[in-house]
C-alpha positions as a Markdown table, in Angstrom:
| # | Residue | x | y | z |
|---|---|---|---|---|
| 1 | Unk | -18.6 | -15.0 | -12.7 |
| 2 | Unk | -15.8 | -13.3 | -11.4 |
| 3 | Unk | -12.0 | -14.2 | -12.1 |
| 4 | Unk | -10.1 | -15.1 | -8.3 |
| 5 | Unk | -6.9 | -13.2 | -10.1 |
| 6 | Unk | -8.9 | -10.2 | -8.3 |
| 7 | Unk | -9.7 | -11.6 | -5.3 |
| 8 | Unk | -6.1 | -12.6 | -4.7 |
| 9 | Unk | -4.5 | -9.6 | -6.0 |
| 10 | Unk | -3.6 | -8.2 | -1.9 |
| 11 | Unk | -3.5 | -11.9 | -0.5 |
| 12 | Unk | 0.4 | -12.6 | -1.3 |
| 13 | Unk | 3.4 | -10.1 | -2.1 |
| 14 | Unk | 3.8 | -11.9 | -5.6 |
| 15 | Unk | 0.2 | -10.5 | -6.7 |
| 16 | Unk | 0.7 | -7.0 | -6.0 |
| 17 | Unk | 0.4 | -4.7 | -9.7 |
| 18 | Unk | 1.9 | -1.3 | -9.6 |
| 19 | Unk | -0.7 | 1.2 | -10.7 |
| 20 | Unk | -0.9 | 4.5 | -12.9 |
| 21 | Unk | -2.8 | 7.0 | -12.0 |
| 22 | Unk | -4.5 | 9.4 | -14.9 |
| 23 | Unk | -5.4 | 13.2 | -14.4 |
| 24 | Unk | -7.9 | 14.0 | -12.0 |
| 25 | Unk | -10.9 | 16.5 | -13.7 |
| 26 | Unk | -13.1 | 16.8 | -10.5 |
| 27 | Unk | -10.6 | 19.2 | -7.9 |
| 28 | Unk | -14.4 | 19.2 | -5.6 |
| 29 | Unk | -13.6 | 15.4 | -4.6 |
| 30 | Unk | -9.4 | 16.6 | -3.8 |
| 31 | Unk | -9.2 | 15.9 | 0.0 |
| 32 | Unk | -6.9 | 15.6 | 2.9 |
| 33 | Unk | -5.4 | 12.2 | 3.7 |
| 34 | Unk | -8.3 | 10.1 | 4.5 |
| 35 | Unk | -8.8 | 9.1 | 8.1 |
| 36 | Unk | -11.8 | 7.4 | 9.8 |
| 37 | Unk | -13.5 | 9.4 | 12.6 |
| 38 | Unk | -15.1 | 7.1 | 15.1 |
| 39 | Unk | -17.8 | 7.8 | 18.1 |
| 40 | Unk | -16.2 | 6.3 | 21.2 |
| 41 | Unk | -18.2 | 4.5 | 24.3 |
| 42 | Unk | -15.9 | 4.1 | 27.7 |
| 43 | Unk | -17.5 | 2.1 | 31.3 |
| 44 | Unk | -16.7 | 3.9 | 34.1 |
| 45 | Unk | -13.1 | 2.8 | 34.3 |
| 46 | Unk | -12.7 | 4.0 | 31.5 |
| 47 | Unk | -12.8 | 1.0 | 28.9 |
| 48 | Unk | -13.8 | 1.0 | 25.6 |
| 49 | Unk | -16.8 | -1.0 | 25.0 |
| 50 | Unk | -18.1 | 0.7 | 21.8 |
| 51 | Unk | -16.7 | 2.0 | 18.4 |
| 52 | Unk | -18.3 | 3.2 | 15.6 |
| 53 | Unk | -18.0 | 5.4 | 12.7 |
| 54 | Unk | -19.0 | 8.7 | 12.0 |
| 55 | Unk | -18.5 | 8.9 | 8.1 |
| 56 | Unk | -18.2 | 6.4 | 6.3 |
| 57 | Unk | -15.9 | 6.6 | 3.2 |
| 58 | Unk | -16.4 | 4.2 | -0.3 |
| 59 | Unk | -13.9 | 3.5 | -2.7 |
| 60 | Unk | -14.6 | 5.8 | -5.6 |
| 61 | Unk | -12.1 | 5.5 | -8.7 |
| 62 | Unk | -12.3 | 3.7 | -12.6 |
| 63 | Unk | -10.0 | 0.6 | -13.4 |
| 64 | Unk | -9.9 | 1.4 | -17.0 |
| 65 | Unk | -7.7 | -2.7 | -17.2 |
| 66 | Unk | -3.5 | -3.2 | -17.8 |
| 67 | Unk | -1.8 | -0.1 | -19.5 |
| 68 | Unk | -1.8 | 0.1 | -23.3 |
| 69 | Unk | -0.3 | 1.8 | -26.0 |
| 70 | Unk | -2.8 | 4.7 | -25.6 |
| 71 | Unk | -2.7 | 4.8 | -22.1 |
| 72 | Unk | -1.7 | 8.4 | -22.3 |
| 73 | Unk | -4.8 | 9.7 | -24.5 |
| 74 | Unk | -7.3 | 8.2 | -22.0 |
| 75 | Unk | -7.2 | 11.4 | -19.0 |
| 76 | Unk | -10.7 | 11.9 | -18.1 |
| 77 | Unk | -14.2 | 10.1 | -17.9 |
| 78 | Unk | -15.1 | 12.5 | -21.3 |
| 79 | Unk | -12.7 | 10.3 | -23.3 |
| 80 | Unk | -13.4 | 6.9 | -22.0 |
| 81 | Unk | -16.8 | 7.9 | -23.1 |
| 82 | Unk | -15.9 | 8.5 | -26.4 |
| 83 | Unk | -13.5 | 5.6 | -26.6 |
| 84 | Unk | -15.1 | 2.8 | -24.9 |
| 85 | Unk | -16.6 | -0.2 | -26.4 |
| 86 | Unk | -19.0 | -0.4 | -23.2 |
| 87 | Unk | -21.6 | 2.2 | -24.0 |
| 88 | Unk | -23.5 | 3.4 | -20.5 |
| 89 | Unk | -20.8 | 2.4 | -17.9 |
| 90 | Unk | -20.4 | 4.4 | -15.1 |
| 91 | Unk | -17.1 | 6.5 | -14.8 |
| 92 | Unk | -15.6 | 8.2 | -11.6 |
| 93 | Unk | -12.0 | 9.5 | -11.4 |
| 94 | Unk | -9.4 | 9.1 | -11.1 |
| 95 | Unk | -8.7 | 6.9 | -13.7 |
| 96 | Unk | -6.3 | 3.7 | -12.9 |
| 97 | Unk | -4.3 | 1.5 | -15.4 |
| 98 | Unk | -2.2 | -1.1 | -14.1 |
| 99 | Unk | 1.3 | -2.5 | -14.9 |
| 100 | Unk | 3.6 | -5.5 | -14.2 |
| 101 | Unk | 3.6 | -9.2 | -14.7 |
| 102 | Unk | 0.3 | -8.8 | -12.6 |
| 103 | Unk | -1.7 | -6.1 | -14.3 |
| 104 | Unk | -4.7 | -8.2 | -14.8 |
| 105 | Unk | -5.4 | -8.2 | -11.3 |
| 106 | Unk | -7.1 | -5.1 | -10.7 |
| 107 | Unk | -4.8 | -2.4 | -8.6 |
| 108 | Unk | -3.1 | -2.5 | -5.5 |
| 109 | Unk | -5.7 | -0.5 | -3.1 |
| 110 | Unk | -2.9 | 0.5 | -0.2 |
| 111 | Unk | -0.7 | 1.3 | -3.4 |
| 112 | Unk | -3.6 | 3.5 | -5.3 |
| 113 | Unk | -4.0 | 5.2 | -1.8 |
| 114 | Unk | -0.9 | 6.0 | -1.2 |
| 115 | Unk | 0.1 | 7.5 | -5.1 |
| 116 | Unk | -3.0 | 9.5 | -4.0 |
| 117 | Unk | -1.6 | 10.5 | -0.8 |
| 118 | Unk | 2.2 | 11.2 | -1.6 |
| 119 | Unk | 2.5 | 12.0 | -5.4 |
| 120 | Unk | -1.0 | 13.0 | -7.2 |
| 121 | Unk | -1.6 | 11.8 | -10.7 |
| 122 | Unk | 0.5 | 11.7 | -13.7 |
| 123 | Unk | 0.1 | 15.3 | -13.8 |
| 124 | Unk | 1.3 | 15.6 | -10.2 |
| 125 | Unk | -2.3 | 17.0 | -9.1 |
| 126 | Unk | -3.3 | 15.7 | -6.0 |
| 127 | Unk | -6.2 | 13.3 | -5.9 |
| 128 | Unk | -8.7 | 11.9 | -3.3 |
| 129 | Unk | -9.7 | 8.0 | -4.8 |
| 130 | Unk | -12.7 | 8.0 | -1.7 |
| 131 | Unk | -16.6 | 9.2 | -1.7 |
| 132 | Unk | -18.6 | 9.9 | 1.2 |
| 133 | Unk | -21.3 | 7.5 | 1.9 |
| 134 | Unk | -24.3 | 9.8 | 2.6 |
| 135 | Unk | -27.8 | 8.2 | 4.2 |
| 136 | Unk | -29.7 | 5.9 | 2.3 |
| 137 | Unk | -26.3 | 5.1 | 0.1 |
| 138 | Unk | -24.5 | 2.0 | -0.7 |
| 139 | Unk | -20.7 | 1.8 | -1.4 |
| 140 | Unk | -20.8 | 0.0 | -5.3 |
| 141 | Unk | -18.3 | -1.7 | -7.7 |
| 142 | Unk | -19.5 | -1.8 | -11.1 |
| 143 | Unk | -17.6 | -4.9 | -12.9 |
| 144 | Unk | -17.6 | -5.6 | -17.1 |
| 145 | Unk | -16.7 | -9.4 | -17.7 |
| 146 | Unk | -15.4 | -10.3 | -21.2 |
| 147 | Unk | -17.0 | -13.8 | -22.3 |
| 148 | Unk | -13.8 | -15.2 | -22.9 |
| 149 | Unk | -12.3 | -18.8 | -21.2 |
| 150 | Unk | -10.1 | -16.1 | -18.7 |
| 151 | Unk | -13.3 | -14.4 | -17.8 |
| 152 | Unk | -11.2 | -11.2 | -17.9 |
| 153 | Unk | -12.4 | -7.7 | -16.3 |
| 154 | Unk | -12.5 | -5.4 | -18.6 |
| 155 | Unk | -13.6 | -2.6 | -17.0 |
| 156 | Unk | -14.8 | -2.0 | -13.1 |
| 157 | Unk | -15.7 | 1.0 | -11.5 |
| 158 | Unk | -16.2 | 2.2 | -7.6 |
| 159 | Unk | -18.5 | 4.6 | -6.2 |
| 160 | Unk | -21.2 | 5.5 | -3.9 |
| 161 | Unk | -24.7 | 5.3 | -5.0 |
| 162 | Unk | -27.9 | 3.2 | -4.9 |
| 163 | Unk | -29.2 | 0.3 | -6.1 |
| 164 | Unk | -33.2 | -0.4 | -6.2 |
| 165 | Unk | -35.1 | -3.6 | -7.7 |
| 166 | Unk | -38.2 | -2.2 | -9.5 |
| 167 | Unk | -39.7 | -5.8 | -9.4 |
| 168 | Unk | -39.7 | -5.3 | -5.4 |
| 169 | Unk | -41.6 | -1.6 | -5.3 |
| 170 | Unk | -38.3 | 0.0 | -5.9 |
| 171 | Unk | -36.2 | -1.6 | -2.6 |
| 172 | Unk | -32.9 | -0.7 | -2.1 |
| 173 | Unk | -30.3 | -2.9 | -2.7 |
| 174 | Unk | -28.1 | -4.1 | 0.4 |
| 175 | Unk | -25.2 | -6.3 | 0.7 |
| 176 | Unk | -25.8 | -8.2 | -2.4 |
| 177 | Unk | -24.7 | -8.8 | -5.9 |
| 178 | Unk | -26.2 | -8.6 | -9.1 |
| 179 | Unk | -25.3 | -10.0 | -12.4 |
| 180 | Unk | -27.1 | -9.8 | -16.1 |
| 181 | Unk | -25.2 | -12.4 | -18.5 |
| 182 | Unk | -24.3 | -11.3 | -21.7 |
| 183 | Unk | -25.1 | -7.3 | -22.0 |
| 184 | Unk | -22.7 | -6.6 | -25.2 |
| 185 | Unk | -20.2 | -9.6 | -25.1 |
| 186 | Unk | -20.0 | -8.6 | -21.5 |
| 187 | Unk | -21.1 | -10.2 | -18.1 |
| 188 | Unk | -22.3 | -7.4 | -15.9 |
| 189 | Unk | -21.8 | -7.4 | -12.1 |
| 190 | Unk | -23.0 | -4.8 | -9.2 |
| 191 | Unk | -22.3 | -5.3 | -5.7 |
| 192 | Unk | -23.8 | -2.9 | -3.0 |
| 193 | Unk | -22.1 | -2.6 | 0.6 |
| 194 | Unk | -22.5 | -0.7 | 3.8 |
| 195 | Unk | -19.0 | -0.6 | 5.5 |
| 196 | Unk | -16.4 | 1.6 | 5.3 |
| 197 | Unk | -14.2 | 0.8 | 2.1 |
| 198 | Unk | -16.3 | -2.1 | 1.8 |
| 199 | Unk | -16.2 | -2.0 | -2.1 |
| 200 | Unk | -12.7 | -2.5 | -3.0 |
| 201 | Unk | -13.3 | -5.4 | -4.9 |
| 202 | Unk | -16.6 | -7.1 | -4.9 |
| 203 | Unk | -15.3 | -10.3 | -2.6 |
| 204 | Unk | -15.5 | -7.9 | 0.4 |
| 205 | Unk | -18.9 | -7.5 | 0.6 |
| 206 | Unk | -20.4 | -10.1 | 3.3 |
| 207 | Unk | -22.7 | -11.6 | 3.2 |
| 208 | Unk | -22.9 | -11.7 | -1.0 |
| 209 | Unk | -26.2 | -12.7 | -2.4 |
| 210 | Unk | -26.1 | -12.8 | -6.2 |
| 211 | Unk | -28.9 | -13.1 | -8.3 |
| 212 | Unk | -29.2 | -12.7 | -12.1 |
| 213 | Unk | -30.7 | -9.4 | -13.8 |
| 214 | Unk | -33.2 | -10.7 | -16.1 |
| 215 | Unk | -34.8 | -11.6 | -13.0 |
| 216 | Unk | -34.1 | -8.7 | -10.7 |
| 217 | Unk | -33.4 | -5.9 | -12.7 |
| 218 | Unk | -31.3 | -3.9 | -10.4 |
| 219 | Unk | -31.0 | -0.5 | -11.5 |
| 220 | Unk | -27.9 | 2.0 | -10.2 |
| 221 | Unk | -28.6 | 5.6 | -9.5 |
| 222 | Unk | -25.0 | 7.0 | -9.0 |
| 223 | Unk | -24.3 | 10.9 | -7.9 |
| 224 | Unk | -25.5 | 13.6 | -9.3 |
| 225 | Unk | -28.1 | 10.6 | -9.6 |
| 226 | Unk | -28.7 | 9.4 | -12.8 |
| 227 | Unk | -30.0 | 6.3 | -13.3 |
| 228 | Unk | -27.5 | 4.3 | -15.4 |
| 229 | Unk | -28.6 | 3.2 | -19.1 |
| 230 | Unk | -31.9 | 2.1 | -18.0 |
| 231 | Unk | -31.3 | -1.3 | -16.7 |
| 232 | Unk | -27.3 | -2.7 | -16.4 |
């Protein structure tokens, strides 16, 4: 299943990685500082009894794992394509490698945002690590396991898409987790939520219902909607 390195990497000042942020191909997903709109519902006296959002924003960026010697060759989804020993996963930049006594814990999200915000990738272009969450969407993280006794990620990948279960008349997949054992040398995770920012590492989705992929064979149709390799 999934290593807790992850799910503590944000809990305690000794977890937090410093991140690396790799050059941004897409300039259409470049934004303005992200900020969350909400509709607003006073009483008469003017108290807020209702919030909600208007858009609602996923995480949407590639942890390619801890920096390595070819860190620098690795600047677009094209290459990790070409490079990667985990043929059909889903890529969105930008790209993120991490650093520090920590690295293996998946980036720092208020650290990635703010690199985003204030600097831009290693190229100093600006970049916008978010995706809008249009109707009938979910916000996804995508995570590759290694097999190992560290269960280390390998690989994991946020976006916004959909998830359907063919075995169910093709129903959409909703606040839930699904994993397929052993695709490659690799444990296979996807976890579908509705909230904003909701997929920032797959422990914030609530409730989580997992079930395995042989079973349900949960398929992922990301943007421009292409269904993933078949099945995970």
């Amino acid at each position: 299943m999934f290593s807790r390195r992850l799910l503590n990497c944000k809990s305690s000042e000794a977890q937090v990685t410093s991140i690396l942020i790799l050059l941004l191909i897409q300039l259409s997903l470049v934004g303005p500082t992200l900020g969350q709109n909400y509709h607003v519902t006073y009483d008469k006296s003017g108290t807020e009894i209702n919030r909600s959002p208007l858009d609602v924003y996923c995480y949407q960026f590639t942890w390619v794992g801890p920096i390595e010697e070819d860190y620098n060759k690795t600047k677009s989804c094209e290459q990790v394509e070409l490079n990667d020993a985990i043929p059909g996963s889903p890529c969105f930049e930008p790209l993120v490698w991490t650093i520090g006594p920590n690295r293996m814990n998946g980036p720092d999200l208020e650290e990635l945002e703010r690199l985003c915000r204030e600097e831009g990738n290693s190229d100093g272009r600006p970049c916008f690590p978010f995706c809008r969450k249009d109707d009938g969407d979910s916000c996804v993280t995508m995570t590759y396991t290694q097999r190992d006794v560290y269960k280390t990620i390998r690989y994991q990948s946020h976006f916004c898409g959909r998830g359907v279960d063919p075995s169910n008349q093709f129903k959409a997949l909703e606040d839930s987790c699904h994993v397929q054992y052993s695709r490659d040398d690799f444990d296979v995770s996807a976890c579908f939520c509705q909230t904003h920012k909701c997929n920032g590492s797959p422990w914030n989705v609530s409730p989580l219902s997992y079930s395995y992929m042989q079973v349900i064979a949960a398929l992922v149709l990301f943007r421009p909607w292409v269904q993933v390799d078949g099945v995970f």
